[in-house]
N, C-alpha and C positions, 0 to 999 in steps of 0.2 A: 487474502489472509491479512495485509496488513493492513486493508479498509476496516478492515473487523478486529486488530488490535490496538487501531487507532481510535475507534468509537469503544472498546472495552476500556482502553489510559483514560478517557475522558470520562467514563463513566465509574470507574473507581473513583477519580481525583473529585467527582462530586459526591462521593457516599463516603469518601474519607474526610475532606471537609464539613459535613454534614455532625459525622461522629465527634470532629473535634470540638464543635462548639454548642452539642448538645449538654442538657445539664445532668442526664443518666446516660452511662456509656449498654446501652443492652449487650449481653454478652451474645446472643445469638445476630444479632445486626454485625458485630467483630469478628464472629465466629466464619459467616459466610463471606466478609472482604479479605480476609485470610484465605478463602479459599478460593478466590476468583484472583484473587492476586496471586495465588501458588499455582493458578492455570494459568493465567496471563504468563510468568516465566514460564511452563513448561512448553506453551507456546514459542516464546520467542528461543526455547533451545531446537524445538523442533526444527526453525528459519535459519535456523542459522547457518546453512549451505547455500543459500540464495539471496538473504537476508541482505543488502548493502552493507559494511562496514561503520559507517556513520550510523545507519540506524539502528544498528545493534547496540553501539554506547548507548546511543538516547534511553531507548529502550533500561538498558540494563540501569543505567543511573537512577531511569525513574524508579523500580522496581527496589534496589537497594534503598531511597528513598521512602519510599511507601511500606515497606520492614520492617524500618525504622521506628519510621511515626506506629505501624501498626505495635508494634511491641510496647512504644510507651505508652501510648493508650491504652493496653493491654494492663500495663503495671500500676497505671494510674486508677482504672477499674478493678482492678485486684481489692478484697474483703481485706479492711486492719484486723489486725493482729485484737481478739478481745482482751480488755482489760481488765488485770487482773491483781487484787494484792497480793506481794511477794518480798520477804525481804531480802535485804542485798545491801551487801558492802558500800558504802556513800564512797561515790567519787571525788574529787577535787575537782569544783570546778571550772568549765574550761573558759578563756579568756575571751573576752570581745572580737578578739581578730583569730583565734583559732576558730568562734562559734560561726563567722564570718563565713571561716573556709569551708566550713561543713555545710554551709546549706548551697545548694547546687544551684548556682547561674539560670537565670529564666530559658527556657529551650526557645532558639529563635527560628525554629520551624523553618530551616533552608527546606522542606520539599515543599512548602507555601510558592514558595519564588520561581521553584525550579516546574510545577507543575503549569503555573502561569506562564513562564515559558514555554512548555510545551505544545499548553491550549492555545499560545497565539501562532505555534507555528501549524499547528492543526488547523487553523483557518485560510492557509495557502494551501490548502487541499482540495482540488474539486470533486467531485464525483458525479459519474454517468451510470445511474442505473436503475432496474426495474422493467424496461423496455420490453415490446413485443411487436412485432407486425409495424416498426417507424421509422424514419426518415429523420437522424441527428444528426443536428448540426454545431455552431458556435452558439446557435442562439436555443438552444437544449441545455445549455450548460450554465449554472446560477451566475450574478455578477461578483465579479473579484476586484478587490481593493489592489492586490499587488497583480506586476507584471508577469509574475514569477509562481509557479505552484508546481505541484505534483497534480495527475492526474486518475483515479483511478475509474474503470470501466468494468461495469459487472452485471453479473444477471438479465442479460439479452437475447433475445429471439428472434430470428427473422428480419434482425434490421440492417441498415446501413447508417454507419458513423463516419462523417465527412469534416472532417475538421481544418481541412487547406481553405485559405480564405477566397474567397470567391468577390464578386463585384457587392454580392448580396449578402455576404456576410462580413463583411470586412471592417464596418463598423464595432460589429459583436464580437470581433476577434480582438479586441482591446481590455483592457483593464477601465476600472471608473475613473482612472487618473490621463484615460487617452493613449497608453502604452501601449504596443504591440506585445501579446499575452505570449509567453511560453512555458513548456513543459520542463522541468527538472530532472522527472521522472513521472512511470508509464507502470500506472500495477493493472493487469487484463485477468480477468477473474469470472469464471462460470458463461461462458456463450457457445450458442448453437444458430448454425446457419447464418451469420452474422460476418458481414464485410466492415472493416476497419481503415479507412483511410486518411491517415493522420499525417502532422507535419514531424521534421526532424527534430527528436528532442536532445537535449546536451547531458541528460542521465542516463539510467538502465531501466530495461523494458523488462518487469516482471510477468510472467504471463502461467497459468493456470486453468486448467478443464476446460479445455476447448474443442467443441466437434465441429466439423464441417464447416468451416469458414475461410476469409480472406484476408491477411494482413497488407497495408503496404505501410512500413514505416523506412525510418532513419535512425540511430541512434547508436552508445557510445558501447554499451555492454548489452547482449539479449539474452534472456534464459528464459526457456519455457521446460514445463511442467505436466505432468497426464494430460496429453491432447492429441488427437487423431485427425486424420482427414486434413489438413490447415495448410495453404499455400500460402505461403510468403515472400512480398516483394522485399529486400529490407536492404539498408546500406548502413555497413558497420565497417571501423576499423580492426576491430576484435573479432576473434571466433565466436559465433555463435553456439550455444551451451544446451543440449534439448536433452531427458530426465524425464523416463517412462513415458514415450510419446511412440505412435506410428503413423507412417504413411503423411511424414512432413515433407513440404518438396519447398524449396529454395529456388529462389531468381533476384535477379537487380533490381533494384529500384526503377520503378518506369519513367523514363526519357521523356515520357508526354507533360511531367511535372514541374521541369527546369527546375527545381529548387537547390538552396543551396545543402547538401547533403554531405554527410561526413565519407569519406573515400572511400571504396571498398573495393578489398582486392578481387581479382578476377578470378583467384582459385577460392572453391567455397571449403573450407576445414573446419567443419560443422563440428564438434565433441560432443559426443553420446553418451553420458554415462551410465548409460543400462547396455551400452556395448563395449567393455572395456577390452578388447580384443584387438587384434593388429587385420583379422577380417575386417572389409568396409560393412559397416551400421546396415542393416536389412531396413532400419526406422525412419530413415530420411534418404532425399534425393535432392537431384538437381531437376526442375520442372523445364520439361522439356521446350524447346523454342516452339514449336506449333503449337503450343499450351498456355503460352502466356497470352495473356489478355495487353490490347494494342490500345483498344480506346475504353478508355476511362471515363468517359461522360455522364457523370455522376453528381446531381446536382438538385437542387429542391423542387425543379418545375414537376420530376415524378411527382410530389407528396407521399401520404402515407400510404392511397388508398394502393398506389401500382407498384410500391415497393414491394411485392409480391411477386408480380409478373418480372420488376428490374433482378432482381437477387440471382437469378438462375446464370445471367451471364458472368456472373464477377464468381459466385462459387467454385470450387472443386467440381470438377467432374465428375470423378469418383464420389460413391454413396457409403455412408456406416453401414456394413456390413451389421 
């Protein structure tokens, strides 16, 4: 969801600039960014129990912003008043520096600046998606100028997402300035039968409709969203947060990865909020020790063709019903 109100901001802020510097404002061109703009908020009220706090300002700034400008736009394509003779009392009139004050300061379009901000930090955004029946890796992922981005993952099938550096990918796991790349944040969005093996990232893991797969991460905040089936290695200091989900099962992080990973306590106090009950969550578990997967060898000599055959060891056991 927020890959998709990240490409809606960008794609307003060009249909709004468009409008400003055209020399007819159409009313129907005004009419529909008025309304993609009044879905974009009812969007971002909708997020806003999982929404990050920083990106809800963003968000909301842009949006009061883009109001704005849309309203004046609006007043600036408004029909004058026809004109008409009428007589009327003669005024006095008004002085050089009173006619001064009456004409309004040029508008300096702060959401010009502010949208420009936004578009460049929308470019530390990667994205993984469309996939089916493939083998991702670093070098699946577009090149990035910073070291630093969000990552979002979506619309996947059948595959496996590798993303701890390897001998062979450890080049690709840099930025074009030579950096070692990392994750800010983690949006997981629409996957089926699909294993995830990523590195520790130093944000929150957004995650969304997920059936039958594999996570192993690391990270600071996790909250998932309607998903079924989905075992996860994960190492957090925080409670993890799950939100119309079943048959979630929890384990540590795997020991086969040495990495460096943020602490996690040894008791899992998972928060269920579809169980707000002092009964334990019927939605999630702890995945039992005969259940956890031991070797991980998971790496691109499969390719595409066997990541069919590979998938069945690293999945859930358990089928969607």
């Amino acid at each position: 969801m927020v890959c998709d109100t990240l490409c809606d901001r960008c794609d307003l802020s060009t249909r709004l600039e468009s409008l400003k510097i055209a020399s007819v404002i159409s009313n129907e061109a005004l009419n529909a960014l008025t309304l993609d703009a009044a879905r974009l908020r009812k969007a971002l009220t909708d997020a806003t129990s999982f929404l990050p706090t920083y990106d809800q300002r963003q968000y909301e700034q842009f949006l009061k912003s883009m109001e704005q400008s849309l309203e004046e736009l609006r007043s600036a394509s408004a029909p004058k008043p026809k004109f008409t003779f009428k007589r009327r009392a003669r005024e006095p009139l008004a002085t050089t520096a009173q006619h001064a004050a009456a004409v309004p300061a040029p508008h300096e379009e702060p959401v010009r600046v502010f949208v420009q901000a936004l578009e460049a930090q929308s470019s530390y955004h990667l994205s993984l998606s469309g996939y089916s029946h493939k083998y991702l890796s670093w070098s699946s992922l577009p090149p990035s100028l910073s070291s630093t981005s969000d990552l979002s993952i979506s619309d996947l099938s059948n595959c496996i997402v590798n993303l701890l550096a390897t001998p062979s990918t450890a080049s690709v796991g840099r930025s074009t300035s030579g950096e070692i790349r990392t994750f800010t944040a983690l949006h997981i969005r629409n996957l089926v039968d699909t294993v995830l093996i990523l590195p520790p990232i130093n944000g929150s893991a957004l995650i969304h409709d997920l059936k039958h797969c594999t996570i192993v991460l690391g990270c600071h905040q996790f909250r998932m969203h309607t998903s079924s089936v989905v075992n996860i290695y994960l190492s957090i200091a925080s409670n993890p947060i799950i939100e119309h989900c079943s048959a979630i099962q929890f384990s540590q992080y795997p020991d086969a990865f040495q990495l460096d990973v943020p602490a996690t306590s040894s008791t899992w106090a998972v928060q269920d909020f579809s169980h707000i009950r002092p009964t334990p969550s019927p939605n999630w578990s702890k995945l039992p020790d005969d259940k956890k997967r031991e070797d991980w060898s998971v790496d691109e000599q499969y390719g595409d063709a066997d990541v069919d055959a590979v998938l069945p060891r690293f999945l859930p056991q358990s089928k969607l019903s």
